[in-house]
C-alpha positions as CSV (number, residue, x, y, z in Angstrom):
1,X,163.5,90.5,114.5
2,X,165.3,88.7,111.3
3,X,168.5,86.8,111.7
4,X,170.2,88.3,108.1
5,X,171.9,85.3,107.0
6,X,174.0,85.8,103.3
7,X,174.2,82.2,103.1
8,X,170.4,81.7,103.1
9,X,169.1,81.4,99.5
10,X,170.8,83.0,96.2
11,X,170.4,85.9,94.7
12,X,167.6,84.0,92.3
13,X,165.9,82.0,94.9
14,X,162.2,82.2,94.4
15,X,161.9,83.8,98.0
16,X,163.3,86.5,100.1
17,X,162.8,85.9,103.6
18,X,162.1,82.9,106.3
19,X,159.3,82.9,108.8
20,X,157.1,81.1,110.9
21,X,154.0,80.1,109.5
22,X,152.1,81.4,111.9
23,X,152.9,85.0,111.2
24,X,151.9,84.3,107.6
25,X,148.3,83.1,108.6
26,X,148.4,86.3,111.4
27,X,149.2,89.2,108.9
28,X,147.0,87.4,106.0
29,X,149.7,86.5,103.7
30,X,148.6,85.2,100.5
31,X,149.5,81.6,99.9
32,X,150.9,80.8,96.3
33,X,150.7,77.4,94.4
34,X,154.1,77.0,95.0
35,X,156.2,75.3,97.6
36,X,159.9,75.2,97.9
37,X,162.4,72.9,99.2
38,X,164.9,74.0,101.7
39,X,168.5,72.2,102.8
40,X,171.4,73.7,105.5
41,X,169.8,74.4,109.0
42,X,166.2,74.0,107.5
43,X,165.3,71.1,106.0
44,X,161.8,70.4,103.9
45,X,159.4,71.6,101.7
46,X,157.5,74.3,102.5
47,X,154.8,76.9,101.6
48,X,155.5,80.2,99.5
49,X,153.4,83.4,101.0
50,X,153.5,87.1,99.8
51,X,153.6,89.4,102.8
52,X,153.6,92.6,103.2
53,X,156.8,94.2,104.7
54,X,157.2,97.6,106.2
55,X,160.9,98.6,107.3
56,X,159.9,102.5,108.3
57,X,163.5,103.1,109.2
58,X,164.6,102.3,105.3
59,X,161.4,103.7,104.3
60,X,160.5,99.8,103.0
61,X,156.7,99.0,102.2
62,X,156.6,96.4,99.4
63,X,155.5,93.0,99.6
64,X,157.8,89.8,99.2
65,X,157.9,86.3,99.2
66,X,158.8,84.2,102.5
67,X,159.2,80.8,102.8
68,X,156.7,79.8,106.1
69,X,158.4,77.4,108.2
70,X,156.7,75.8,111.4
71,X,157.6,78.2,114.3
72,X,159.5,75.5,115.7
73,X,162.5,76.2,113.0
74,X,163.1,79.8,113.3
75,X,166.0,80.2,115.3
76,X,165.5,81.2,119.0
77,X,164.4,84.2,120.2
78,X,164.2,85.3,116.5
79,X,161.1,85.9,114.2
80,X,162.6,84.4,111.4
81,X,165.6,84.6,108.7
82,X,166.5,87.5,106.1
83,X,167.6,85.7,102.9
84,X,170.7,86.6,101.2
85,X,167.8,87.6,98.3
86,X,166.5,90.4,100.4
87,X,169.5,91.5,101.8
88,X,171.2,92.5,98.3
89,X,167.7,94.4,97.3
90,X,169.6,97.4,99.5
91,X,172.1,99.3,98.1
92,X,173.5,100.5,101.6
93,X,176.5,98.7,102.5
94,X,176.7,96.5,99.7
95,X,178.2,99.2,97.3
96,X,175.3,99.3,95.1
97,X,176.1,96.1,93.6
98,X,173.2,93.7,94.4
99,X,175.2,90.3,93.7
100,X,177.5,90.9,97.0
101,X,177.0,91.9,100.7
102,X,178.8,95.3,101.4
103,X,181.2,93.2,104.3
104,X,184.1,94.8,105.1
105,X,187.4,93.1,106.4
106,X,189.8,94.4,108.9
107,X,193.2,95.0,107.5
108,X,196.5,92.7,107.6
């Protein structure tokens, strides 16, 4: 369970998603050389993996990049954060323009 937060990451951050570290070493992520720095509600740097994700109800299998955070950061009772990144990579309700989230407004 992802909190999706739009204001996590851009669009050409080097990761899409936020999760504990111990889920990396548990579904054998592959560690890269890099490391990126996080500010807002996370601060620090931290470890880039590759996992692989599998959405079955978006019919989503692909592998990404996630930042791995001590569990201890993810927010409570949540398994980590979908980054504004990921998000856009859907077409549904973001009107098949990637650089926005398809968010709608009540009227006047």
């Amino acid at each position: 369970m992802l909190l999706a937060d739009t204001g996590a990451g851009g669009l050409y951050a080097p990761f899409e998603l936020i999760v504990r570290a111990s889920d990396c070493q548990r579904y054998m992520g592959l560690r890269s050389s890099d490391d990126v720095a996080l500010g807002g509600a996370i601060i620090g740097t931290y470890p880039i993996y590759a996992v692989r994700v599998e959405i079955p109800e978006l019919t989503v299998v692909r592998r990404v990049r996630v930042v791995a955070v001590p569990d201890t950061a993810c927010p409570a009772g949540l398994d980590g954060i979908a980054c504004f990144r990921f998000l856009t990579s859907f077409t549904y309700g973001n009107f098949g323009d990637r650089r926005q989230c398809g968010l709608e407004t009540a009227g006047p």
